[in-house]
Structure formats: C-alpha cells, structure tokens
C-alpha positions in Angstrom: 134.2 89.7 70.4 134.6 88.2 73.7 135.9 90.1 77.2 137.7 88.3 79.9 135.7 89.4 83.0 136.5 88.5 86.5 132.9 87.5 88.2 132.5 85.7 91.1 129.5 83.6 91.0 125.8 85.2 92.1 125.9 81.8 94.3 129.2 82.2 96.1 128.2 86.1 97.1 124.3 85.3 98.3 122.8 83.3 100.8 119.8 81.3 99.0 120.8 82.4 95.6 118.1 80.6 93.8 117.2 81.2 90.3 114.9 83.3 89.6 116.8 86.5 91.2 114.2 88.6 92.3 115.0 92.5 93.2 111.9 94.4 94.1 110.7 97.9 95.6 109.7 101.1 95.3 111.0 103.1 92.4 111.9 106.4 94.7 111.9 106.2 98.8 109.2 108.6 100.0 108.8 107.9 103.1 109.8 105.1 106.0 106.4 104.7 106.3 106.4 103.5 102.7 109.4 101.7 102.8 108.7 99.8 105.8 105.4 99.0 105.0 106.2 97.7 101.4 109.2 96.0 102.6 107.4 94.0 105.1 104.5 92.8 102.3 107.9 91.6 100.1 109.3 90.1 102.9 106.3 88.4 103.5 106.3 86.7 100.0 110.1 85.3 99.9 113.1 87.2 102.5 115.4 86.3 99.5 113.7 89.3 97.6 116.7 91.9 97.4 114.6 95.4 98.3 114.9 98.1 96.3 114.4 102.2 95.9 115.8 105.1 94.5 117.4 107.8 96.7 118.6 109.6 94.1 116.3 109.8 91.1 117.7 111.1 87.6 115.1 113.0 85.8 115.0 114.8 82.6 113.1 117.5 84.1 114.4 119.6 87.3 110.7 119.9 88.6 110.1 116.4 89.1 110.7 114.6 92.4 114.1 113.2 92.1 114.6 111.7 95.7 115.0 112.7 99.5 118.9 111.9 99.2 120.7 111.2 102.3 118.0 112.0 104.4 116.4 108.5 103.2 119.0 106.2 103.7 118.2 105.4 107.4 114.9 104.3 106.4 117.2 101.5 104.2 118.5 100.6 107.7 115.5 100.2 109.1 114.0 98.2 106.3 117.2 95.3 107.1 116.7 95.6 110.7 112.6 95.0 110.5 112.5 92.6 107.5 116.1 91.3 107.4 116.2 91.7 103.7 119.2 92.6 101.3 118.8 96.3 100.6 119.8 98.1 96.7 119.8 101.6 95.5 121.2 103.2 93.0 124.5 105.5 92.6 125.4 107.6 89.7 128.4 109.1 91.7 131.2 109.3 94.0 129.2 111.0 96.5 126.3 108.3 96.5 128.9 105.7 96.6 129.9 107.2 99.8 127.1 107.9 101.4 125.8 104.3 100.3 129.1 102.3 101.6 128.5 104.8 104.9 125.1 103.4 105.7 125.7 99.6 105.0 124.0 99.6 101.7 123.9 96.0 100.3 124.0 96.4 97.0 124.5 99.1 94.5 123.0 99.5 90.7 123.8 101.6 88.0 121.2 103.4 86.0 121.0 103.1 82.2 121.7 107.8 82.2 125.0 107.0 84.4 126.0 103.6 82.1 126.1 105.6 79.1 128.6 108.2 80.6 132.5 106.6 80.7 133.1 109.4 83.0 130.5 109.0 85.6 131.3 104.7 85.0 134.7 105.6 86.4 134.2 108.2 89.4 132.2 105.3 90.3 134.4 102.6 89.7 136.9 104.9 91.4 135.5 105.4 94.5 134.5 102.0 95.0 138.1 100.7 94.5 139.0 98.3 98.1 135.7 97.0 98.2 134.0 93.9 97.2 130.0 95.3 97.7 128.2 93.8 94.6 127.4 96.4 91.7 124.3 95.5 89.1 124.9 97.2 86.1 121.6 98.4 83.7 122.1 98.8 79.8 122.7 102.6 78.4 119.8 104.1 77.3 121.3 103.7 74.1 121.9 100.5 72.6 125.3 100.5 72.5 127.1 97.6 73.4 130.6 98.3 73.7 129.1 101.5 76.2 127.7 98.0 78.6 130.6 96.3 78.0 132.9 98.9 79.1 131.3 100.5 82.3 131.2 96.6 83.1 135.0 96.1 82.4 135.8 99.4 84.4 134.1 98.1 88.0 136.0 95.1 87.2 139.4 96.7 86.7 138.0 98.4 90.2 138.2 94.8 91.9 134.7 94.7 91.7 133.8 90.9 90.7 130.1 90.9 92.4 128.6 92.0 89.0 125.3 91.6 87.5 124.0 93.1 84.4 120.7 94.6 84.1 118.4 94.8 81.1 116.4 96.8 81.2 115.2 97.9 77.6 116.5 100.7 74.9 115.2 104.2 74.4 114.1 104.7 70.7 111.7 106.9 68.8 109.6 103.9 66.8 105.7 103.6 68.3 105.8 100.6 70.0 103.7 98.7 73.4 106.7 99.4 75.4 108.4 102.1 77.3 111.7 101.0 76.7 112.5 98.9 73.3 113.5 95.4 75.0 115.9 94.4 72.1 116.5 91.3 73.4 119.6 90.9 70.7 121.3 93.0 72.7 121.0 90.6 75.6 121.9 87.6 73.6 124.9 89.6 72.6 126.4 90.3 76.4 125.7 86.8 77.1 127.8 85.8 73.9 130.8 88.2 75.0 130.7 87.7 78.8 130.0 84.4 79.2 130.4 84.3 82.8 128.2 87.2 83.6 124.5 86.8 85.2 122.0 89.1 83.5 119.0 89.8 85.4 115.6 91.7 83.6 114.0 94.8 84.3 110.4 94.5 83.2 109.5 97.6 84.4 111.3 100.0 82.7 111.4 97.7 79.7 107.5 97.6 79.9 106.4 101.4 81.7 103.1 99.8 82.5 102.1 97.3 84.2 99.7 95.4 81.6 103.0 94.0 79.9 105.0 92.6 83.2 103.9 89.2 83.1 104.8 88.8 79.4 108.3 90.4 79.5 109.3 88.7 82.7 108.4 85.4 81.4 110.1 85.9 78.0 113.5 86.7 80.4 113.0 83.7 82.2 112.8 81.5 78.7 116.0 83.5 77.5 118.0 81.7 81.0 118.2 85.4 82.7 118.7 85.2 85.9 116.4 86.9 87.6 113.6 90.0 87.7 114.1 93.7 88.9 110.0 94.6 89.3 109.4 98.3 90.8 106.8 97.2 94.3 104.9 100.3 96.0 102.4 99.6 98.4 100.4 102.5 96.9 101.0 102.8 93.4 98.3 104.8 92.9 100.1 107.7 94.9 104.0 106.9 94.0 105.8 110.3 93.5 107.8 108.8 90.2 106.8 106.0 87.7 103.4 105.4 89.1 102.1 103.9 85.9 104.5 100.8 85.6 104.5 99.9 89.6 102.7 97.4 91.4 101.6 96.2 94.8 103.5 93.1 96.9 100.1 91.4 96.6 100.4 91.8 92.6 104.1 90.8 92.3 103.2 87.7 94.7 100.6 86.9 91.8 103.2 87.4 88.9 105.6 85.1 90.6 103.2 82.3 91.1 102.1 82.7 87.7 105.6 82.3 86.2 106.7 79.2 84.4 110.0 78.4 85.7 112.2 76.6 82.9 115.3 74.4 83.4 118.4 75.7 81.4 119.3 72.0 80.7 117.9 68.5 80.9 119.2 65.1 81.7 116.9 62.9 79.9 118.7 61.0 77.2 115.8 60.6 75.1 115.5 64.7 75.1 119.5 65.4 74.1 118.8 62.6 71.2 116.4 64.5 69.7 117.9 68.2 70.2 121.2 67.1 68.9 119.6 65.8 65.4 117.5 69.0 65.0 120.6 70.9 66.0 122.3 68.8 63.3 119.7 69.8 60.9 120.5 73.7 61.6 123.8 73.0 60.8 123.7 71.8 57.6 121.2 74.4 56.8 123.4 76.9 58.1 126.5 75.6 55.9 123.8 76.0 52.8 122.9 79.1 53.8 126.7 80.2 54.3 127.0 78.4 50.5 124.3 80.7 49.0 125.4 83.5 50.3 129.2 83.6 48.7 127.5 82.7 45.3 125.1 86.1 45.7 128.3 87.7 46.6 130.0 86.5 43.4 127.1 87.5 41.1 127.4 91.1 43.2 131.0 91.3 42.9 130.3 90.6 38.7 128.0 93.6 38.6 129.9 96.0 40.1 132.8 95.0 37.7 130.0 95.4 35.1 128.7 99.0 36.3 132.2 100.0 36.5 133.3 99.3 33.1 130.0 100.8 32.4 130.6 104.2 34.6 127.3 103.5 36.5 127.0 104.3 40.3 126.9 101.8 42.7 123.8 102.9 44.6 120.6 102.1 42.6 118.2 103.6 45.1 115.2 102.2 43.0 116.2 99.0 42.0 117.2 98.4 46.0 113.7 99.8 46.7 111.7 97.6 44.2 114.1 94.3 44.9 113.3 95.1 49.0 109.3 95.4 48.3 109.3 92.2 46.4 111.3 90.1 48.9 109.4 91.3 52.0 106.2 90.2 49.5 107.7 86.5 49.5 108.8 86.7 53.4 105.3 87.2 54.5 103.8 84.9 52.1 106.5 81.9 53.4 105.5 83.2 57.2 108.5 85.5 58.0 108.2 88.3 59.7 108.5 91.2 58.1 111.2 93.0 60.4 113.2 89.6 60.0 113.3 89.8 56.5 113.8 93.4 56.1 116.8 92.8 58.6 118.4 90.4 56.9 117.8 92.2 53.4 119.4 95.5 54.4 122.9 93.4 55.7 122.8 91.1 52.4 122.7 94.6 50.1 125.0 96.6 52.8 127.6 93.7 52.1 126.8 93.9 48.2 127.4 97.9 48.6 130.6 97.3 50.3 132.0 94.9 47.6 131.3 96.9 44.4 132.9 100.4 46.6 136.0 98.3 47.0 136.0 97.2 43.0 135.5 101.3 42.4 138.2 101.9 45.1 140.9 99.4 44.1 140.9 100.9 40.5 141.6 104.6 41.9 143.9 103.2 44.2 145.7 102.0 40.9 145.4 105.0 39.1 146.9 106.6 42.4 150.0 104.4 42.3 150.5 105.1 38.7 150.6 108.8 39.1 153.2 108.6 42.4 155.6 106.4 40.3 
C-alpha cells in the first residue's frame, strides 16, 4: 500500500548533497575534547560529513551511561564553529526537541526505542510543528512497517518535509553475525510505499561490530540507499556506550575509499537492450509462475471439499511437515536457499489453509442461515 508523503528533496535542503550521504560521529558525547577532536579528523576527510552524537542515550539498563544532556550541547556548537560541519543528535521528546532547536541543532534523528512508540512520534512531531529542521527517522526495533510508516506520516502532518529514513536493522532472538537483523525486505518495502523518500543505512547498529561494516554499507549502496550513518570515536577503545561497533576517522576514511560506488541508472543503449529482454524474460516467468500457482490453489480448494465431506481437519500437521522436508530437499539440490524456499512454502500452505477454512466456514454459515429463517 502506498502513502502520499510530502518530502522535499535531500538536494534542495543540503549544500553538496552528493550521494553517498554520509552521517558520522560518536555514538554518545563525552566530552568536547572528544567531540572536537573527532570532528576535526571527519572534517578532515569530506566537510559534507553530517556529525553526529548522542546527548541523550536510551538504555535498557539505568546504570549505563546514557548521556551528559544539556550540558553537552555547547560542545555541538563548538564542533560547527571549529569544523563548519552540519551537526545531528537524537531526540526522543519534547524536551530534547527544545533544547535541540535552542542551541541551533542541524539535524534531528529518531531512535528505533522512540519510532516504535506512536505517543512519543507525536510529542515529537508536536513540538516541532512551525519548523522546517530536517528529522531522519530510524526503523522500530521491531519490524513493523506500518509503526515506520506512521511516525514518518506524523512529522509530515507536522510540516516536517526534510525527512530521511534510517535503517538501521531489526531486533530478533535468531543467532545470527549481526547485532541487529538487517532485513533488508523491509527496506525494499518503504521504498515501494514512499517512493519519494531517501533511505539512508545504519551499519552500525545493523552490524554491532565493526568486522561487518564494510559488507553491510556496501550491500546499502547496491540497494540505491542513499547514504551511511557509521558511529566515528577517535578512541574507540575507551567510548563510554557501543565501543565494540565504533571506529576511528582514519578507519571510516579507509571504508569510504574502499566503497564501490554504483550508478542507479545507465545511459548506454546497448545496456537498456539487454536489461529490458532479461526483464522480459522475468515477466513471462512471472505470469507462469502466477499460472501455477491458481492451478495448486484449485487442486487445494478440491481437497478441502474432499476432507470436508469426509469430516477430516484441515490442519495435517504431519503431512505439512513431511511435504515441507521434502521440498526444502529439492530447493537445495536446484541451489535455493533454504530460507527462500522455506519462505515461500509456508505462504503457498498459509494460502491453502485459508482456502479450505473458508469451504468449512461457508457451509456453517449456511447452516447458520437455515436455522435464522
């Protein structure tokens, strides 16, 4: 489902705004010594970096450092007067909106624990109505769509059209490389339902280390986001939050150089050609696949109509179980993956599910109408 969004173009709101985007900087401001010193070693790689740090830090745990608070945003003043680059923190309420607009913030984010709260969205959205300061907007930690979508739509209602969406991964429970599940679906999706809105990544939290930064932010770029959020400390080593998954200006200068930067598009003729005719090929595969598809559905529909007249459940827990086992089997030996398959197994026997339940229901809804009259 698509959403109208207002957005004003990244380009039309930022001086240089060349693609890739890059916002980078401490995770937490601990000192100005810190800040000042990191900024300067960013500023000396590109002064379009956007500089980041946290001045308020949500943690799950009240002992942890979560921030100086007011008493760092001067050093965010100082970092724009000394390096003359664009300046971000994050805000997860009216206050910090306030104190944020007070001090000439450039740009505001919110954090995936304040995206998944409509509530908190809207204090923000709220206290930020009248102005036009751009607002980057990370995924919930849950991967909820319609929660990204919304606390999106609600700065916009705001006025606020300087929007930018973060990803910056999912939190889930499966043993994986990866802090935060990237789901890059979930990406694809956004892009599919707000068109018009730039997505930038965040590697970082995606990744939790930094062994994995290079891969993720490259796989963003080849996906046509628009740009990196990378957490910068001059110190790592010694960072008072997120030590593991930050690295030094001298390291992010490295990872930038090392990028392959794609174009979105090409204009040779000989290219387009040959793109459309494969792209013709998926089609026509598609519409077979589409074509196969109904006829499973028939021969599901015939067996439900068959269990029914039978009074058999619909659910046959092993006969899913021993169909799934033997189709993964095939998958792997054809070169699918075996997520992939299982994936598209589970929809294909959901939709099955659904289509004998409505056989079982229409007959009691029969019955139903037959005892009212």
């Amino acid at each position: 489902m698509k959403t109208t969004l207002k957005i004003t173009p990244v380009c039309d709101w930022l001086a240089n705004a060349k693609r890739p985007l890059i916002v980078a900087g401490p995770c937490s401001a601990e000192s100005e010594e810190q800040m000042i010193t990191t900024a300067k070693e960013i500023a000396a790689i590109n002064k379009n970096i956007i500089f980041r740090a946290g001045i308020w830090k949500p943690r799950t745990r009240p002992n942890s450092f979560e921030g100086l608070g007011n008493s760092a945003l001067p050093w965010m003043k100082k970092v724009k007067e000394e390096t003359g680059l664009l300046t971000a923190t994050e805000v997860a309420n009216a206050h910090h909106v306030e104190s944020c607009l007070e001090n000439k913030i450039d740009i505001l984010w919110i954090g995936a624990r304040t995206s998944v709260n409509p509530f908190s969205v809207q204090e923000i959205a709220d206290a930020l109505q009248g102005t036009d300061i751009p607002v980057f907007v990370k995924n919930p930690v849950t991967p909820d769509l319609q929660l990204w979508i919304g606390a999106i739509e609600r700065l916009n209602k705001a006025g606020i059209t300087k929007i930018v969406a973060v990803h910056r991964g999912f939190h889930s429970h499966e043993n994986s490389p990866f802090r935060n599940n990237p789901m890059w679906e979930m990406a694809i999706q956004l892009r599919t339902a707000c068109a018009n809105l730039p997505i930038i990544c965040d590697p970082s939290h995606i990744c939790g280390n930094t062994q994995l930064l290079s891969y993720v932010s490259q796989k963003a770029l080849d996906m046509d986001m628009h740009g990196l959020m990378i957490e910068t400390h001059c110190q790592p080593n010694i960072a008072l939050s997120d030590a593991k998954q930050q690295i030094t200006p001298t390291d992010l200068n490295l990872l930038l150089q090392n990028l392959v930067y794609r174009k979105a598009n090409s204009k040779d003729e000989t290219f387009k050609n040959i793109l459309e005719q494969l792209r013709d090929e998926i089609n026509a595969i598609d519409e077979k696949l589409l074509t196969v598809l109904m006829e499973r559905m028939n021969i599901s529909s015939k067996i439900g109509d068959y269990k029914k007249a039978n009074n058999v459940t619909v659910l046959q827990t092993e006969r899913w179980n021993s169909m799934l086992s033997d189709r993964l089997k095939t998958a792997n030996s054809m070169g699918l993956s075996n997520d992939f398959a299982k994936n598209i197994f589970q929809l294909i026997h959901q939709e099955s599910i659904n289509k004998q339940f409505e056989l079982f229901n229409q007959s009691a809804i029969n019955n139903l109408e037959k005892t009212v009259k």
